[in-house]
PyMOL CGO cylinders between C-alpha atoms (Angstrom):
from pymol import cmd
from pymol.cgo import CYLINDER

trace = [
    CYLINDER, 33.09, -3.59, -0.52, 30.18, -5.35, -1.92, 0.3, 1, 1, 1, 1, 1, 1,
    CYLINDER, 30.18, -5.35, -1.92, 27.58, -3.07, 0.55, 0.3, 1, 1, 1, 1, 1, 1,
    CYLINDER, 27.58, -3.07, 0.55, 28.84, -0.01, -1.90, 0.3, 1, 1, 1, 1, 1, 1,
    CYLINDER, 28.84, -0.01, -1.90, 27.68, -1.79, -5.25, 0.3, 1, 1, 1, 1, 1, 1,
    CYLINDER, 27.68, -1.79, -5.25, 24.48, -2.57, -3.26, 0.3, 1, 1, 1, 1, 1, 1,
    CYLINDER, 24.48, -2.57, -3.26, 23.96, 0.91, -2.48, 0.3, 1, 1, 1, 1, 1, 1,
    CYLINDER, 23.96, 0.91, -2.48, 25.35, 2.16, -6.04, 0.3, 1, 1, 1, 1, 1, 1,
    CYLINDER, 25.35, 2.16, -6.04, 22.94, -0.05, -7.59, 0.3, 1, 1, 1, 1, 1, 1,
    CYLINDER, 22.94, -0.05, -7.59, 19.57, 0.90, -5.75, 0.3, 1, 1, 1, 1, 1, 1,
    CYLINDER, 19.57, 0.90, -5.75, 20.81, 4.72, -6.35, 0.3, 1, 1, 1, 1, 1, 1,
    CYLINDER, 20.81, 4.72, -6.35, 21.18, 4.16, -9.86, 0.3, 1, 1, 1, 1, 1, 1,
    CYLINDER, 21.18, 4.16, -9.86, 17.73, 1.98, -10.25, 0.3, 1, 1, 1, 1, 1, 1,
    CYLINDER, 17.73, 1.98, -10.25, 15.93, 4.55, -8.52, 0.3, 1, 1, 1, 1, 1, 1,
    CYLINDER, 15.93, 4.55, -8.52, 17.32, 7.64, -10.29, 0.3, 1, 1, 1, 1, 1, 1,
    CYLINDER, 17.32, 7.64, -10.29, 16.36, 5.91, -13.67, 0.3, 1, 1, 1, 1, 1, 1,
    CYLINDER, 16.36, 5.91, -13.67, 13.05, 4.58, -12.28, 0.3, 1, 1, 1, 1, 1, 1,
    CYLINDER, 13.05, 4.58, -12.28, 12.73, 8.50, -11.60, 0.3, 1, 1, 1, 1, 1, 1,
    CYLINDER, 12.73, 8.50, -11.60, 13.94, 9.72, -15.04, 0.3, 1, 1, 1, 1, 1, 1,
    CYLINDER, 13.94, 9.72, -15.04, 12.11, 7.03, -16.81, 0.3, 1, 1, 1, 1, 1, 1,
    CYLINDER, 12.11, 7.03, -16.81, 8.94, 8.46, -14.86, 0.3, 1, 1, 1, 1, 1, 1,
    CYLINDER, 8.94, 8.46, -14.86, 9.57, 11.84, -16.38, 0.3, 1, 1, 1, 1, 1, 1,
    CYLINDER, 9.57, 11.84, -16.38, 10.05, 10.82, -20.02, 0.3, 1, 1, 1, 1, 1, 1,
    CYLINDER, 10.05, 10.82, -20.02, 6.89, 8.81, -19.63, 0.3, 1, 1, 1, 1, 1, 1,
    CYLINDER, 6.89, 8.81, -19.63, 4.76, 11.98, -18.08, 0.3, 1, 1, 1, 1, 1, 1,
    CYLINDER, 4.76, 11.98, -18.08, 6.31, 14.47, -20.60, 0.3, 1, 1, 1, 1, 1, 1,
    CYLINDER, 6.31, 14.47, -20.60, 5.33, 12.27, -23.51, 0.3, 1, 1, 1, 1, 1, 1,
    CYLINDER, 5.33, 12.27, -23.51, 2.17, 11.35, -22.17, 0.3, 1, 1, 1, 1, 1, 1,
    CYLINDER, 2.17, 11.35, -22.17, 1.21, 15.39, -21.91, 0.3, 1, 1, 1, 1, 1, 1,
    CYLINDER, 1.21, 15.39, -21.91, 2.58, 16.04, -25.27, 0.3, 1, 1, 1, 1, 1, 1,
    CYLINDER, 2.58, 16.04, -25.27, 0.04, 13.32, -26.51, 0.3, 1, 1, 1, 1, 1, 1,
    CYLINDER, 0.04, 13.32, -26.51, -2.59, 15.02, -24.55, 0.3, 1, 1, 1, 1, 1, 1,
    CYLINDER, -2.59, 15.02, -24.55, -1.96, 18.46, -25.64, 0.3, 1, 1, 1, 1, 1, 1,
    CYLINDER, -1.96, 18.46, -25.64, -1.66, 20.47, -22.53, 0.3, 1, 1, 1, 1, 1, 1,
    CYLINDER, -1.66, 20.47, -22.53, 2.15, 21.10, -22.70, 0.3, 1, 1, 1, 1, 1, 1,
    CYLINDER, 2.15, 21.10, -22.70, 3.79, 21.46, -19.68, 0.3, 1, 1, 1, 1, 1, 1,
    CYLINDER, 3.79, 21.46, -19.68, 0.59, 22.24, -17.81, 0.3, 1, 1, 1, 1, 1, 1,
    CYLINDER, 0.59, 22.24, -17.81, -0.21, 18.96, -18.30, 0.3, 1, 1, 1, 1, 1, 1,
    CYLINDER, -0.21, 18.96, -18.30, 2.53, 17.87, -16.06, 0.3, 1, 1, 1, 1, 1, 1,
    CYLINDER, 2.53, 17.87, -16.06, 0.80, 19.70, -12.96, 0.3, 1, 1, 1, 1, 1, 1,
    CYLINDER, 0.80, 19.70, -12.96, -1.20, 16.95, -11.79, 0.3, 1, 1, 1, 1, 1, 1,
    CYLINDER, -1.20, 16.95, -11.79, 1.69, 14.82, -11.09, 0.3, 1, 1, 1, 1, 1, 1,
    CYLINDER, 1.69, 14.82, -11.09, 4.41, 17.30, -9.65, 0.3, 1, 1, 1, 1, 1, 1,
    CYLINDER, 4.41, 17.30, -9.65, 2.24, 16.75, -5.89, 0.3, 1, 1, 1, 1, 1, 1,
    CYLINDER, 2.24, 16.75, -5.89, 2.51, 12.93, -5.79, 0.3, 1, 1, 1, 1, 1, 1,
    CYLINDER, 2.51, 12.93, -5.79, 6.81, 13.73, -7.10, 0.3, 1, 1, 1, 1, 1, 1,
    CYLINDER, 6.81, 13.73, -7.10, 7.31, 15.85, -4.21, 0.3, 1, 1, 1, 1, 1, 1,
    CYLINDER, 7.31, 15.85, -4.21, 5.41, 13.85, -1.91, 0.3, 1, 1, 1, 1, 1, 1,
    CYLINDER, 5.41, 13.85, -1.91, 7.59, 10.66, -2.52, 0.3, 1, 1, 1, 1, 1, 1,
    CYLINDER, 7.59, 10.66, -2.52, 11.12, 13.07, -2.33, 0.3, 1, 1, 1, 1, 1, 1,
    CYLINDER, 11.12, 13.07, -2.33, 9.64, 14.18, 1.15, 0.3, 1, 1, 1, 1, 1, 1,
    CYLINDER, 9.64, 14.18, 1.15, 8.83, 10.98, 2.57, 0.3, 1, 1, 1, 1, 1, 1,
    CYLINDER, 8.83, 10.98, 2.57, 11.89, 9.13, 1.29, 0.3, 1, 1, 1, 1, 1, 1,
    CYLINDER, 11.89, 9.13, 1.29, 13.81, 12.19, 3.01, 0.3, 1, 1, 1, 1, 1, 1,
    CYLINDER, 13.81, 12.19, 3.01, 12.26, 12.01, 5.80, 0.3, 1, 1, 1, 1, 1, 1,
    CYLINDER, 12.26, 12.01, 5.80, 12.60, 8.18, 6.04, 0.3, 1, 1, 1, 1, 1, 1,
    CYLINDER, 12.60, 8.18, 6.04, 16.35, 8.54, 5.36, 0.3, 1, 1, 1, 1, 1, 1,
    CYLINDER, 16.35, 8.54, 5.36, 16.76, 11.41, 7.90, 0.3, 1, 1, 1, 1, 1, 1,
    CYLINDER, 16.76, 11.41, 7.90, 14.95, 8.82, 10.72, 0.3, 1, 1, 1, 1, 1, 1,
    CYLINDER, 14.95, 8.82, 10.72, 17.40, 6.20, 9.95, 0.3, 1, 1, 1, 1, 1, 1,
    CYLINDER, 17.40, 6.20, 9.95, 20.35, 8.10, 9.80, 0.3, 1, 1, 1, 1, 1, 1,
    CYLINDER, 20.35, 8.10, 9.80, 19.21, 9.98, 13.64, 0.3, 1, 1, 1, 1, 1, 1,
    CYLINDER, 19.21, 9.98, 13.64, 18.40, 6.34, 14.33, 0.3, 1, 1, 1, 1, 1, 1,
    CYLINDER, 18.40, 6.34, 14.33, 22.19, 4.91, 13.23, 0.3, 1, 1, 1, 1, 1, 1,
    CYLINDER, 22.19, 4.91, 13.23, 24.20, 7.88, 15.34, 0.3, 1, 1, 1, 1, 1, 1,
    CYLINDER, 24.20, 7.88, 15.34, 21.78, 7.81, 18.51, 0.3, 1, 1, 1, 1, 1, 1,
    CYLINDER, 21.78, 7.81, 18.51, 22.67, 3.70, 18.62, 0.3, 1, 1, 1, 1, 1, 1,
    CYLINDER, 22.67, 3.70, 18.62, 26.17, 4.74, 18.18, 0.3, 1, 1, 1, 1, 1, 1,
    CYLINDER, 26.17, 4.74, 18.18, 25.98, 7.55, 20.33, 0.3, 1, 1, 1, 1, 1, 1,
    CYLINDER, 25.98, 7.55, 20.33, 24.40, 5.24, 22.99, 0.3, 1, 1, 1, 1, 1, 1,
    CYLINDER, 24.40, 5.24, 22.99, 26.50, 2.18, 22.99, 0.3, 1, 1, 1, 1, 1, 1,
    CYLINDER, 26.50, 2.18, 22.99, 23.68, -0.23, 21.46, 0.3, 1, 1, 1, 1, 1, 1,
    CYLINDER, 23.68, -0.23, 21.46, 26.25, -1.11, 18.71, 0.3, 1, 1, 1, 1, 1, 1,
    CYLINDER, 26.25, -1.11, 18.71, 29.14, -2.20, 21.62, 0.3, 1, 1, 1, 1, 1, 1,
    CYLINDER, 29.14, -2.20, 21.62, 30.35, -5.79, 21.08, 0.3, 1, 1, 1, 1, 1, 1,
    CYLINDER, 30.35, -5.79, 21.08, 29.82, -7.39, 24.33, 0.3, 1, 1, 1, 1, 1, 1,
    CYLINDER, 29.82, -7.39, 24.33, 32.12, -10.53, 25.33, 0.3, 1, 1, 1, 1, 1, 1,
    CYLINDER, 32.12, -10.53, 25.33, 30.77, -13.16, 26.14, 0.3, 1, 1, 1, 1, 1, 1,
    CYLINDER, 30.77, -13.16, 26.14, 33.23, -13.16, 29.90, 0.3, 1, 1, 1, 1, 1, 1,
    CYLINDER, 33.23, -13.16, 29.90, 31.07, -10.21, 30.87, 0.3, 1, 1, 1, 1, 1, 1,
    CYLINDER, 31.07, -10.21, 30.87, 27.82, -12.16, 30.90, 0.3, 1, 1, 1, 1, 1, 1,
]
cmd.load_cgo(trace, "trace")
């Protein structure tokens, strides 16, 4: 039960790490005058961290079922040794 909290909590830290980024870069082009143009210089480096973190958490998640899928996560007793 406490592995869900963990995982709640990084979810939510990250999500308002995220929206906190966007409040930041909207104010910080409304100072410069640009408007939403403004934002464009940022939206690459955004992307680029949803991509990698997707692609990180599809490699982990192939990696969980193919250890499944291949008996790496068996118990062994300790008889059969």
């Amino acid at each position: 039960m406490r592995k869900n909290y963990i995982v709640y909590g990084l979810a939510f830290v990250g999500l308002a790490g995220f929206a906190l980024f966007c409040g930041w870069a909207f104010f910080a082009a409304s100072k410069i005058g640009d408007g939403w143009r403004g934002l464009g210089p940022i939206w690459p480096y955004v992307v680029g961290g949803v991509v990698v973190t997707a692609a990180l958490a599809g490699f982990l998640m192939w990696l969980a079922f193919y250890s499944a899928n291949h008996g790496y996560d068996d118990r062994i007793d300790q008889d059969d040794l």
